[in-house]
C-alpha positions in Angstrom: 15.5 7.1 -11.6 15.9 3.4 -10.3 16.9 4.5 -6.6 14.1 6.7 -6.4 11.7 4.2 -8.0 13.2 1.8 -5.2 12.3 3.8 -2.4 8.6 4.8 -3.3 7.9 1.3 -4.3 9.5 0.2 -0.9 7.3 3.4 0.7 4.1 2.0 -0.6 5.2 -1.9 0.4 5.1 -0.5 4.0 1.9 1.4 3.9 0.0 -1.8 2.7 1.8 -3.8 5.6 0.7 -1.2 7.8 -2.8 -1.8 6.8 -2.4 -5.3 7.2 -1.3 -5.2 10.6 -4.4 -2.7 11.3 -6.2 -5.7 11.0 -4.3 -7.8 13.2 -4.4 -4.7 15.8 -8.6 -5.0 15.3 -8.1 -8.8 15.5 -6.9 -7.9 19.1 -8.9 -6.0 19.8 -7.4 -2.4 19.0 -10.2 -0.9 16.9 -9.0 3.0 17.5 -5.8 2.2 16.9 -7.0 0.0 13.8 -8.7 2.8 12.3 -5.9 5.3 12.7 -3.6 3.2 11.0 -5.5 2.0 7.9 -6.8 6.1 7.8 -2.8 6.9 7.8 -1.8 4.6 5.5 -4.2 5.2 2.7 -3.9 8.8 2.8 -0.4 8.4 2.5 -1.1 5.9 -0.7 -3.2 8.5 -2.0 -0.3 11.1 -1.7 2.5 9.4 -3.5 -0.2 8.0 -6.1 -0.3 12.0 -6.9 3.3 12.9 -6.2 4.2 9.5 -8.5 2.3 9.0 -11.8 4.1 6.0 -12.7 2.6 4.0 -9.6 -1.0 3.7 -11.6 1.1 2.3 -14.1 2.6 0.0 -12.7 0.2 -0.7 -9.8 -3.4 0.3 -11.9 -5.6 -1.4 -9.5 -4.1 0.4 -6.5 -6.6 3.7 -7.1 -9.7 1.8 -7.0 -8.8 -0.4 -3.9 -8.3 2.9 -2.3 -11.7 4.2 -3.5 -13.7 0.9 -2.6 -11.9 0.5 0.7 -11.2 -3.2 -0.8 -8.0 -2.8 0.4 -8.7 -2.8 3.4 -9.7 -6.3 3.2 -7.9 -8.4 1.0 -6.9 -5.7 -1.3 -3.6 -4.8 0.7 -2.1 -8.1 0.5 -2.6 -8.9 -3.6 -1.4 -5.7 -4.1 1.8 -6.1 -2.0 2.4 -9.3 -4.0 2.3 -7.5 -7.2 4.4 -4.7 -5.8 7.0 -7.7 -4.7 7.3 -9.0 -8.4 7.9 -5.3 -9.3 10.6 -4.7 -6.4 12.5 -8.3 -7.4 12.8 -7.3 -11.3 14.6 -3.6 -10.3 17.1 -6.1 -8.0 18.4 -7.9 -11.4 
């Protein structure tokens, strides 16, 4: 169970970087782009929330940043800290 655990946790750490460098790609400029991204990466959040019921355990805040689109904002980046405490303590 601990690989697989790995690997969506790891999945999920890359969707919310992918968010956060939507907002760098607007920063610059790239608001299609921008959009497409964050639009891809949270329907993908969405889809292993449902395909892995022990992410709203362990990540019980990551549903409602999803519905309040907070994570597009700051949401993404407190969440990927909690996520890294999570991914450090299946290293030990």
């Amino acid at each position: 169970m601990e690989p697989q655990r790995h690997r969506v946790l790891t999945e999920v750490a890359g969707h919310l970087h992918r968010i956060g460098s939507a907002n760098d790609a607007e920063d610059h400029h790239y608001k299609e782009e921008a959009e497409r991204m964050r639009r891809e990466a949270c329907a993908s959040l969405r889809e292993l929330l449902e395909q892995h019921p022990f992410l709203s355990a362990l990540l019980p805040e990551l549903r409602r940043e999803l519905d309040t689109d907070h994570i597009l904002g700051f949401g993404w980046s407190q969440l990927l800290d909690e996520l890294e405490v999570h991914l450090s303590a299946l290293k030990e």
